[in-house]
N, C-alpha and C positions, 0 to 999 in steps of 0.2 A: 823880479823874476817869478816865474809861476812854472811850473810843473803837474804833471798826472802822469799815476802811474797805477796800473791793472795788475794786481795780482790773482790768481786765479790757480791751483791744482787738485789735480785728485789723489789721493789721499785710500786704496784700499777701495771700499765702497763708498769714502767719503769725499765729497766735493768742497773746498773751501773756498772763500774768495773775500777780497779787499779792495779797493779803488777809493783812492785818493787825491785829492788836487791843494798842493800846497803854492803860498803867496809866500815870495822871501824879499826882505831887503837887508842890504850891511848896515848894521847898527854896534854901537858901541861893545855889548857883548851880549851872548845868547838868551833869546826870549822864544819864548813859543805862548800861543792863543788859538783858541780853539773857537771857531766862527758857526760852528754847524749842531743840527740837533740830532743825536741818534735815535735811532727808534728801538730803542732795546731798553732795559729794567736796570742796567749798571754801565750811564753811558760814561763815567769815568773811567771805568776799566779800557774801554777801547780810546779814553782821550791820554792816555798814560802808554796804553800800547804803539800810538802814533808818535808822543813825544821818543819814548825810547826807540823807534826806529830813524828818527832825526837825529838824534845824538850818538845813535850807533854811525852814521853812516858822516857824521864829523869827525866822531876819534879814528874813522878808518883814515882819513886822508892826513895831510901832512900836516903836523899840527903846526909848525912855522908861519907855514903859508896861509893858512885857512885863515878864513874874515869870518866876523863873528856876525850874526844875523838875528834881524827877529822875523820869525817863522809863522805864517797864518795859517790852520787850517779850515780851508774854505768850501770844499765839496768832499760829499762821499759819495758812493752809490751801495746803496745795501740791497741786500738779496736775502727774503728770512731766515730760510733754509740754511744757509751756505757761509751767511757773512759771520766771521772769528775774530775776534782780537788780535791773534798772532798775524792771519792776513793781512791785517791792517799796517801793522808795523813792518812785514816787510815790504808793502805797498811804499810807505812814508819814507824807509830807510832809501828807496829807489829811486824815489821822487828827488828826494835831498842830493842824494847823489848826482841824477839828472842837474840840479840847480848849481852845485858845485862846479860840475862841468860849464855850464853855461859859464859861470862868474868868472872862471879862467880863461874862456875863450874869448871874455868881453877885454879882462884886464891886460 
């Protein structure tokens, strides 16, 4: 399953924004990898802020239910200006979500 998702607000006089495109499949239990190279000075920070928007957007759902996945992130789109960490994660938490939806709809 593959998802993207655009985040994007303004913020005061500030504009932030995120965009992500994650690869998932059910795998025994949760994995995440990170496929992409940021173009910034602390690209772990934004590979940590992607995971925790993935795993936020697992414990929202039912945890019974929920299939466990390994998670690829495959695309971003960065903006210098504008692109945040925190956008990122809620890009990811959204995308995840999007993909959970799918897997429900499939099963």
């Amino acid at each position: 399953m593959k998802a993207t998702h655009e985040f994007t607000r303004f913020t005061g006089n500030l504009h932030v924004y995120g965009s992500v495109t994650l690869t998932a499949e059910p795998s025994d239990s949760f994995s995440f990898a990170s496929r992409v190279e940021w173009p910034c000075r602390d690209p772990e920070l934004f590979d940590a802020a992607v995971r925790r928007g993935i795993e936020h957007a697992l414990s929202e759902s039912a945890a019974a239910t929920t299939p466990s996945f390994h998670v690829e992130l495959t695309k971003i789109v960065w903006r210098e200006r504008e692109s945040v960490a925190l956008a990122y994660e809620f890009a990811a938490a959204q995308a995840m979500r999007d993909v959970l939806r799918d897997a429900t709809n499939v099963a």
